[in-house]
C-alpha positions as CSV (number, residue, x, y, z in Angstrom):
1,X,18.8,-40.8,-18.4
2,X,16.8,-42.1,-21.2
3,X,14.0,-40.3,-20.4
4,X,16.3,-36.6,-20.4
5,X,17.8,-38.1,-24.0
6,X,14.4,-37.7,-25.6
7,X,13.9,-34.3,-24.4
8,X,14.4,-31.2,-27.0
9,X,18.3,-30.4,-26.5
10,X,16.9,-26.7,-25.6
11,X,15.0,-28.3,-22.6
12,X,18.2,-31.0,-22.0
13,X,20.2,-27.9,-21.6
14,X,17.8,-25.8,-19.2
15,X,17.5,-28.9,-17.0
16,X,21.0,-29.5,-16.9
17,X,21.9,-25.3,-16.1
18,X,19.0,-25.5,-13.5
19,X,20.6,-28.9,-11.6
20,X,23.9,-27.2,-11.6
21,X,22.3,-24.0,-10.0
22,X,20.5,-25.9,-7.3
23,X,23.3,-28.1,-6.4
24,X,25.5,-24.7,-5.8
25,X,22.8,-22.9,-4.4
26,X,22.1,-26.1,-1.5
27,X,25.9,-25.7,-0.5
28,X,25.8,-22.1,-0.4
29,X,22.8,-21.1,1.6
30,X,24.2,-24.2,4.2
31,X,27.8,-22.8,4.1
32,X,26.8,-19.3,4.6
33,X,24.8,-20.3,7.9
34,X,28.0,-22.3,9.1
35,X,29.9,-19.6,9.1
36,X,27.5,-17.2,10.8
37,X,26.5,-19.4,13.6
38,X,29.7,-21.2,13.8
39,X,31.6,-18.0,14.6
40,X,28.6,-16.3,16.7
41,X,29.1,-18.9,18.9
42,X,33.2,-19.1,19.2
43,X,32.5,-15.2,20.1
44,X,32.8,-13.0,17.2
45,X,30.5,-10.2,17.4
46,X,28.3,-9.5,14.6
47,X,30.3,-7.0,12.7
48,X,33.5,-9.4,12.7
49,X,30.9,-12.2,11.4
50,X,30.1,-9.5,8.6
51,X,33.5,-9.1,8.0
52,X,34.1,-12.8,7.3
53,X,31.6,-12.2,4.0
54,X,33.7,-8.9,3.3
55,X,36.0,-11.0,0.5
56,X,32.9,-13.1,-0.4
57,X,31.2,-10.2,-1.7
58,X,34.0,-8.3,-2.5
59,X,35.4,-10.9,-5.1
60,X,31.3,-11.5,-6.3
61,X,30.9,-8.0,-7.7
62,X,34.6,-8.8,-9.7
63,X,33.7,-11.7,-10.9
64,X,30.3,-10.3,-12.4
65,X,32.2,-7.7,-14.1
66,X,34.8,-9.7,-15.5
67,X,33.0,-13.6,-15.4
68,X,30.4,-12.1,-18.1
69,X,33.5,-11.3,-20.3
70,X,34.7,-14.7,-20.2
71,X,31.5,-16.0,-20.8
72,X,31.3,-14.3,-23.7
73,X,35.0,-15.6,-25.0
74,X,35.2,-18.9,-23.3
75,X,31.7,-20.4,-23.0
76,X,29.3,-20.1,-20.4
77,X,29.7,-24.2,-19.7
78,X,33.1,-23.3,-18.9
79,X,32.5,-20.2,-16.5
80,X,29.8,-22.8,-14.3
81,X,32.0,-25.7,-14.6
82,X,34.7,-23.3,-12.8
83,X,32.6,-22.0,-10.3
84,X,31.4,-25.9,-9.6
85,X,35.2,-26.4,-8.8
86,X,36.2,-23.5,-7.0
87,X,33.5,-24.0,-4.5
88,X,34.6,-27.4,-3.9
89,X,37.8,-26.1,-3.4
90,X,36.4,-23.2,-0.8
91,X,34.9,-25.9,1.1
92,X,37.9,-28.1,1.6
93,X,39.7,-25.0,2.7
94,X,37.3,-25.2,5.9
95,X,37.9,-28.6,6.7
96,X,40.9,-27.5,8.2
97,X,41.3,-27.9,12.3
98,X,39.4,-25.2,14.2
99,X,42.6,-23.8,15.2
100,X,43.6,-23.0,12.2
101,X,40.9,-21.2,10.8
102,X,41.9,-18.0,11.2
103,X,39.5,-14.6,10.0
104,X,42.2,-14.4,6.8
105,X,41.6,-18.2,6.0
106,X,38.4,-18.0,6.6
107,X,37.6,-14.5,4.5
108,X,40.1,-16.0,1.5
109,X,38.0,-19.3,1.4
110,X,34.4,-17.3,1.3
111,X,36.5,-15.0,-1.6
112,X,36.9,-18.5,-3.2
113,X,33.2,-19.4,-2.4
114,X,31.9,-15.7,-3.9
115,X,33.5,-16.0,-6.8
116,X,32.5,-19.9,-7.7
117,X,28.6,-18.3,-6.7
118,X,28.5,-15.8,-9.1
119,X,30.1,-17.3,-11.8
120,X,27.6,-20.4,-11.3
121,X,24.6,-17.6,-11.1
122,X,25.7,-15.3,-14.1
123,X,26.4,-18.6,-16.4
124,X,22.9,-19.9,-15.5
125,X,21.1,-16.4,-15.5
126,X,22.7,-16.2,-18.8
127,X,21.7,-19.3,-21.0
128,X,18.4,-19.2,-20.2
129,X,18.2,-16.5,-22.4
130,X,20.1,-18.2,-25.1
131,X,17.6,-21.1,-25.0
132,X,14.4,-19.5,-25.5
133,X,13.3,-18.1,-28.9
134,X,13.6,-14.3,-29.0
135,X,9.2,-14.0,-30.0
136,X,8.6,-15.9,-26.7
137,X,8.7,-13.4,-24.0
138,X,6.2,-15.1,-21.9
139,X,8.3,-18.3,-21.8
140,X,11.4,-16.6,-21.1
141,X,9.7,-14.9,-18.0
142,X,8.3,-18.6,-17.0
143,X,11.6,-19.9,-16.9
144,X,13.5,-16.9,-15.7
145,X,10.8,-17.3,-12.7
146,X,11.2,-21.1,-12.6
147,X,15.0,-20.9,-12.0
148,X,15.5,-17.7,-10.0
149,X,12.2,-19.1,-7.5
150,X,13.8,-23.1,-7.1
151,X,17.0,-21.5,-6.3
152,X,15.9,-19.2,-3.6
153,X,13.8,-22.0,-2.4
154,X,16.5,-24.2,-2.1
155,X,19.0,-22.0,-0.7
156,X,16.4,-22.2,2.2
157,X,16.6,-25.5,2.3
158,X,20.6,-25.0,2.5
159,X,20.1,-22.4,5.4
160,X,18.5,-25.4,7.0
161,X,20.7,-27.8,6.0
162,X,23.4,-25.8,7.3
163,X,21.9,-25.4,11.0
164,X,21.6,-29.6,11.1
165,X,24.7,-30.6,9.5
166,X,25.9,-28.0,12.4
167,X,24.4,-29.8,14.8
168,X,24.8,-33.5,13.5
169,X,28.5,-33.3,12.5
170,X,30.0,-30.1,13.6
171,X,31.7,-27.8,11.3
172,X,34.8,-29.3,9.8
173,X,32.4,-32.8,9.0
174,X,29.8,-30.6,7.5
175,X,31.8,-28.4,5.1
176,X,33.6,-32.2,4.2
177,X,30.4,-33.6,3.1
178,X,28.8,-30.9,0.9
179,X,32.5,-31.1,-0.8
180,X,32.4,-34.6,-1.6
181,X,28.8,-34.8,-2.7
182,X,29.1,-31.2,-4.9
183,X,32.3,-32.7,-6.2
184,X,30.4,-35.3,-8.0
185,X,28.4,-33.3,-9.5
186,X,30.9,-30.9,-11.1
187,X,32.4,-34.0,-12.6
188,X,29.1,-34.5,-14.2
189,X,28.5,-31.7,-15.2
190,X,32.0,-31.5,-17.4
191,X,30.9,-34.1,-19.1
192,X,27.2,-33.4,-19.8
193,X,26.9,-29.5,-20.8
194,X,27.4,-28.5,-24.1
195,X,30.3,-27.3,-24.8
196,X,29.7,-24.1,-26.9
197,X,26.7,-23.0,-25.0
198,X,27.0,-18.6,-24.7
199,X,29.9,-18.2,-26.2
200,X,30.4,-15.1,-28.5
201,X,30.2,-14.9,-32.2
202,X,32.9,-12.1,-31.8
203,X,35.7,-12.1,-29.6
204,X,34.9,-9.0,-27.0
205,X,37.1,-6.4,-26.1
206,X,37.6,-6.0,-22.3
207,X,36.1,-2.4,-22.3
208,X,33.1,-4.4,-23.4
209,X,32.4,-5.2,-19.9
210,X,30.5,-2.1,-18.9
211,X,27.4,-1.9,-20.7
212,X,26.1,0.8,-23.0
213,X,22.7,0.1,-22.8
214,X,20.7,2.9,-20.8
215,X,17.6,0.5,-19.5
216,X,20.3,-1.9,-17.8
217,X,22.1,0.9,-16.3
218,X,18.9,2.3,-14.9
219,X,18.1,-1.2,-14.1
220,X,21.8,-2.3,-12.3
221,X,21.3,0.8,-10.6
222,X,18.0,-0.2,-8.8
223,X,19.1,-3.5,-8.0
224,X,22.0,-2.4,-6.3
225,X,19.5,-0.4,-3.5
226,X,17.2,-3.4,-3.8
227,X,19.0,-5.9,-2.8
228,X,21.2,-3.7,0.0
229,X,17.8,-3.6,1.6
230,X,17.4,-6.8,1.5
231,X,20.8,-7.4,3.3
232,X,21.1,-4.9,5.6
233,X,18.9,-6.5,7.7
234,X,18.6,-10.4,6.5
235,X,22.3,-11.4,6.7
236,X,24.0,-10.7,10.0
237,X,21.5,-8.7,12.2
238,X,18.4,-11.3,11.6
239,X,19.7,-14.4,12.4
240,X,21.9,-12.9,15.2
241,X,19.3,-11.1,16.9
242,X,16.9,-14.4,17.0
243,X,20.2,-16.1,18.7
244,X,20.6,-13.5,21.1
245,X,17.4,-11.6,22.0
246,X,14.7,-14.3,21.3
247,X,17.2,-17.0,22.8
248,X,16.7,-19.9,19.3
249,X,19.1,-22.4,19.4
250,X,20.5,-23.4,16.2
251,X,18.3,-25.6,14.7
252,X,15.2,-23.0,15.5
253,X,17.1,-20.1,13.3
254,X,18.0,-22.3,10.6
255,X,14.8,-23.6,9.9
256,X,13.1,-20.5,10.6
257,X,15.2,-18.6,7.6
258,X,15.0,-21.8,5.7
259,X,11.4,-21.8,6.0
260,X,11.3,-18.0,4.8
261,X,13.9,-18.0,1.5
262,X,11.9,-21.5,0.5
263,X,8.6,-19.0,1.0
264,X,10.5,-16.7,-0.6
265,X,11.7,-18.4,-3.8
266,X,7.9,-20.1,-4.2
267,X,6.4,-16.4,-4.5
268,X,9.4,-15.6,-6.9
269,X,8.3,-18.7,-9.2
270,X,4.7,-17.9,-9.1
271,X,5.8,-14.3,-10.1
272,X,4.5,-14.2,-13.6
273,X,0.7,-15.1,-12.4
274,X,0.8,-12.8,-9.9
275,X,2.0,-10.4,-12.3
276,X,-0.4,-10.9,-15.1
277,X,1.4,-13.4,-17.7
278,X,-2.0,-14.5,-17.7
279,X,-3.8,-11.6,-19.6
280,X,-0.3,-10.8,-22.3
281,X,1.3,-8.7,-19.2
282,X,5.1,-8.6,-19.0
283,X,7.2,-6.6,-16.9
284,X,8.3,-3.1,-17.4
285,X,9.3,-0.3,-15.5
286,X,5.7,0.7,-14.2
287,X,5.6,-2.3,-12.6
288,X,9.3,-2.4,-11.1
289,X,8.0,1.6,-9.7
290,X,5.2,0.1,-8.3
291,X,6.3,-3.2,-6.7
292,X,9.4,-1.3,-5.2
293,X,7.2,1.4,-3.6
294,X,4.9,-1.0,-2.0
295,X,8.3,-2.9,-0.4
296,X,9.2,0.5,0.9
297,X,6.8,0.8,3.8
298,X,7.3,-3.0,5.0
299,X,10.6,-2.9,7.1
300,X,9.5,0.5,8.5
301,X,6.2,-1.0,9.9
302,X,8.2,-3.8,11.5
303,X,10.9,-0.9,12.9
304,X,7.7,0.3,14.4
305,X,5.9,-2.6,15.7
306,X,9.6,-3.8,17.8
307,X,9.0,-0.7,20.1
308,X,5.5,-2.7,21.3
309,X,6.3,-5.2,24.2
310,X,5.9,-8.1,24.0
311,X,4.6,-7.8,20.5
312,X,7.9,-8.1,19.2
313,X,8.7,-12.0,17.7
314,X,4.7,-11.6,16.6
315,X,5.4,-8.3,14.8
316,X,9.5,-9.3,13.5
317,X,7.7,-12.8,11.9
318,X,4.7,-11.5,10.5
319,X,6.6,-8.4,8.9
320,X,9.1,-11.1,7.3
321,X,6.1,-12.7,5.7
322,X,5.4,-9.8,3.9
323,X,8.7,-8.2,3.3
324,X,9.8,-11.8,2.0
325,X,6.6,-12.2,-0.6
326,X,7.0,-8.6,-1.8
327,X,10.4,-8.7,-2.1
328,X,10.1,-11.8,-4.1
329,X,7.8,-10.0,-6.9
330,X,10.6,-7.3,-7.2
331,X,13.7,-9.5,-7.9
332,X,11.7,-12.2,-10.4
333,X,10.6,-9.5,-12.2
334,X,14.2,-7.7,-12.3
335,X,15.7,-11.1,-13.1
336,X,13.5,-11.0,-16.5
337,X,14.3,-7.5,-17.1
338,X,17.6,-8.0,-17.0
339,X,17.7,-10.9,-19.5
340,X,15.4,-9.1,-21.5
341,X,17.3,-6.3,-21.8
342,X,20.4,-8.0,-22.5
343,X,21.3,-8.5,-26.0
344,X,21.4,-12.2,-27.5
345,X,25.2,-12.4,-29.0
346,X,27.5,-12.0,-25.9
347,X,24.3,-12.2,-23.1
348,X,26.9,-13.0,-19.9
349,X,28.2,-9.2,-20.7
350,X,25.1,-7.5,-19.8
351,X,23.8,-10.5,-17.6
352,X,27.6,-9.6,-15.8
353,X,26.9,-6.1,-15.5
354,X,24.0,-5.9,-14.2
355,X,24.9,-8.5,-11.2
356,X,27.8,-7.0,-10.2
357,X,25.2,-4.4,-9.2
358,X,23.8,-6.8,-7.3
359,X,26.4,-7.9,-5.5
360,X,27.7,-4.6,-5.1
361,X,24.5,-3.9,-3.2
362,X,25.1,-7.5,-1.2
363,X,28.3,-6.3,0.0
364,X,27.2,-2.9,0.9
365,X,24.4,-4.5,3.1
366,X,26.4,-6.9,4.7
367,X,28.7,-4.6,5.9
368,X,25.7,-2.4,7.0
369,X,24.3,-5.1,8.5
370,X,27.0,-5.9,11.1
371,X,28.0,-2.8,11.6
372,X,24.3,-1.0,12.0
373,X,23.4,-3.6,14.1
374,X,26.1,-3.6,16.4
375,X,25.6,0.4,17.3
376,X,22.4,0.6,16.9
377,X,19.7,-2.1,16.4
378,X,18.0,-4.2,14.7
379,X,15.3,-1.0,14.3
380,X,17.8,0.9,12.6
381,X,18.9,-1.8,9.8
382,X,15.3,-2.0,9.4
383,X,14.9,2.1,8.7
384,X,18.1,1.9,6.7
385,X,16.3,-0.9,4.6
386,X,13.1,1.1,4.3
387,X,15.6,4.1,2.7
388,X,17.2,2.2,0.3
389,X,14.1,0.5,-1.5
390,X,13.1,4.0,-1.7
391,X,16.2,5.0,-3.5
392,X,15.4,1.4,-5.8
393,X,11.9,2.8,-6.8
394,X,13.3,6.3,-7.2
395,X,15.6,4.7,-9.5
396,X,13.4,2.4,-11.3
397,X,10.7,5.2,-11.8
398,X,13.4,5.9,-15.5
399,X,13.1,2.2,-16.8
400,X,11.7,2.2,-19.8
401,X,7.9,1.5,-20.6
402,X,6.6,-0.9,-23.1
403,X,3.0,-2.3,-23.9
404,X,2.3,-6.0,-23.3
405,X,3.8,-8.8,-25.0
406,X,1.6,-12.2,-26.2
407,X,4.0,-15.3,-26.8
């Protein structure tokens, strides 16, 4: 504690927004992978486990449209102390007996969990912009990079997390645990963040919540597609069909999809090298066309390469790899768009907007990905995926162009 005390309050801050994030993000990537394997294996098939996530992503594309609002009026320490709470509520709703748990119970308590996520992600997406000088580009995309990459890498550890506690306590004494120890750090976090941190110099009006800027409505757009194809395929069909067709127990898929989104969320931390931050390069719309259109031909290759017997766990693994690093590239970058883009007086309105997009395109793929799956294959949620990243560099090809930035 002393140590944090004689860091600059902006770097105070960041830490204290980024400990929040991964202490959300650990119980979220674990809970999500309860449910899925919990209810796989009581019997549900894999669109009625998509349906469980119907509320959770529902009630995530509200509360992006209307959380960046009230981070705007209220404070963005308040809108990510509240989603600290409410998920700690959402889990406790799941320590109920097994028989209880009924699919309404169960779909109100992820609605709970969706809308503590993305109030958590918006308020954290959005102060990082609020804490970096407006000259410094390059260190805004650092950060941006540095937060978006450790949460996806430790949402991976959650996946993980999730399969064990599975395993080493059942459901109801896994769900228990994350609430107690997430608990404790919501009731450090009310004490700790600053109190005025986002909040508006003028009260917004609630029409203010759709944005009128152009590049973020291009920009929302494309992530929508994005991250559909991303879930179309990830969320129900992937870990279902390595439980049912390659025959992993649970500890094998969670660590395998653990061991991927940690991949995953490296790549998206290292973005800015791989980018060229080095030589003055930021992001701009060239490079959100081109990353998108080299994504596009990744989950069509595998679609091919599943038809080849016995080939098929070498070609599904190796074709994550890839898909999974690429991918990577295309949301750091959009994540630095976005709070590029977003103006600095009322951030969590734009910030909002643009990720109710994204979880707009989260639900769509969800529901896709149970229900694609179920008629017709893992192949086709691949194809479907392939179509839709299309549509995102389609999209992306109007973001506007601008030369490189030094900070």
């Amino acid at each position: 504690m002393h140590a944090l005390s004689r860091l600059a309050p902006e770097v105070r801050q960041y830490l204290l927004v980024t400990g929040n994030y991964w202490a959300f993000t650990l119980t979220d990537g674990a809970l999500r992978m309860l449910v899925v394997l919990h209810f796989h294996a009581l019997g549900y098939s894999p669109l009625q486990i998509a349906l469980l996530f119907l509320f959770y992503e529902i009630f995530g594309v509200i509360t992006n449209l209307l959380g960046g609002w009230l981070g705007a009026r209220l404070g963005l320490n308040r809108t990510m102390n509240l989603g600290l709470g409410l998920q700690v509520l959402a889990l406790l709703m799941l320590t109920l007996p097994a028989a209880w748990l009924t699919v309404p119970w169960v779909m109100g308590a992820q609605a709970l969990s969706g809308i503590a996520k993305d109030l958590n992600k918006m308020s954290a997406k959005s102060s990082i912009k609020l804490l970096v000088p407006a000259s410094q580009q390059g260190t805004l995309y650092q950060w941006v990079a540095i937060l978006t990459g450790s949460k996806n890498a430790l949402k991976g550890v959650g996946f993980f997390l999730g399969g064990a506690l599975l395993a080493l306590l059942g459901f109801s004494g896994a769900v228990l645990a994350m609430a107690g120890v997430l608990a404790l750090i919501w009731l450090a976090s009310l004490s700790l963040l600053r109190k005025d941190l986002g909040k508006a110099t003028a009260k917004p009006k609630f029409r203010d919540i759709l944005s009128k800027s152009r590049a973020i409505n291009i920009l929302s757009a494309a992530r929508l597609f994005l991250f559909s194809a991303r879930d179309v395929w990830f969320v129900v069909a992937l870990p279902v069909y390595l439980s049912s067709v390659f025959g992993w127990d649970f500890w094998m898929v969670g660590a395998f999809l653990a061991s991927w989104v940690i991949g995953y969320g490296i790549v998206q931390a290292l973005a800015p090298a791989v980018t060229g931050k080095r030589r003055g390069q930021l992001p701009d719309g060239r490079a959100a066309l081109f990353w998108a259109l080299l994504l596009a031909g990744i989950p069509a290759a595998i679609a091919l390469g599943l038809d080849r017997a016995g080939a098929a766990q070498l070609v599904l693994i190796g074709g994550l790899l890839a898909f999974g690093a690429v991918f990577a590239i295309n949301s750091s970058l959009h994540s630095y768009l976005i709070v590029s883009y977003a103006k600095e007086d009322g951030v969590s309105l734009d910030v909002g907007f643009y990720y109710m997009s994204n979880a707009l395109g989260r639900l769509l793929g969800t529901l896709l990905s149970g229900w694609v799956f179920q008629h017709y294959g893992l192949a086709t949620c691949l194809w479907v995926s392939s179509a839709f990243v299309l549509l995102a560099a389609l999209i992306s090809s109007a973001l506007p162009r601008h030369p490189p930035v030094h900070s």
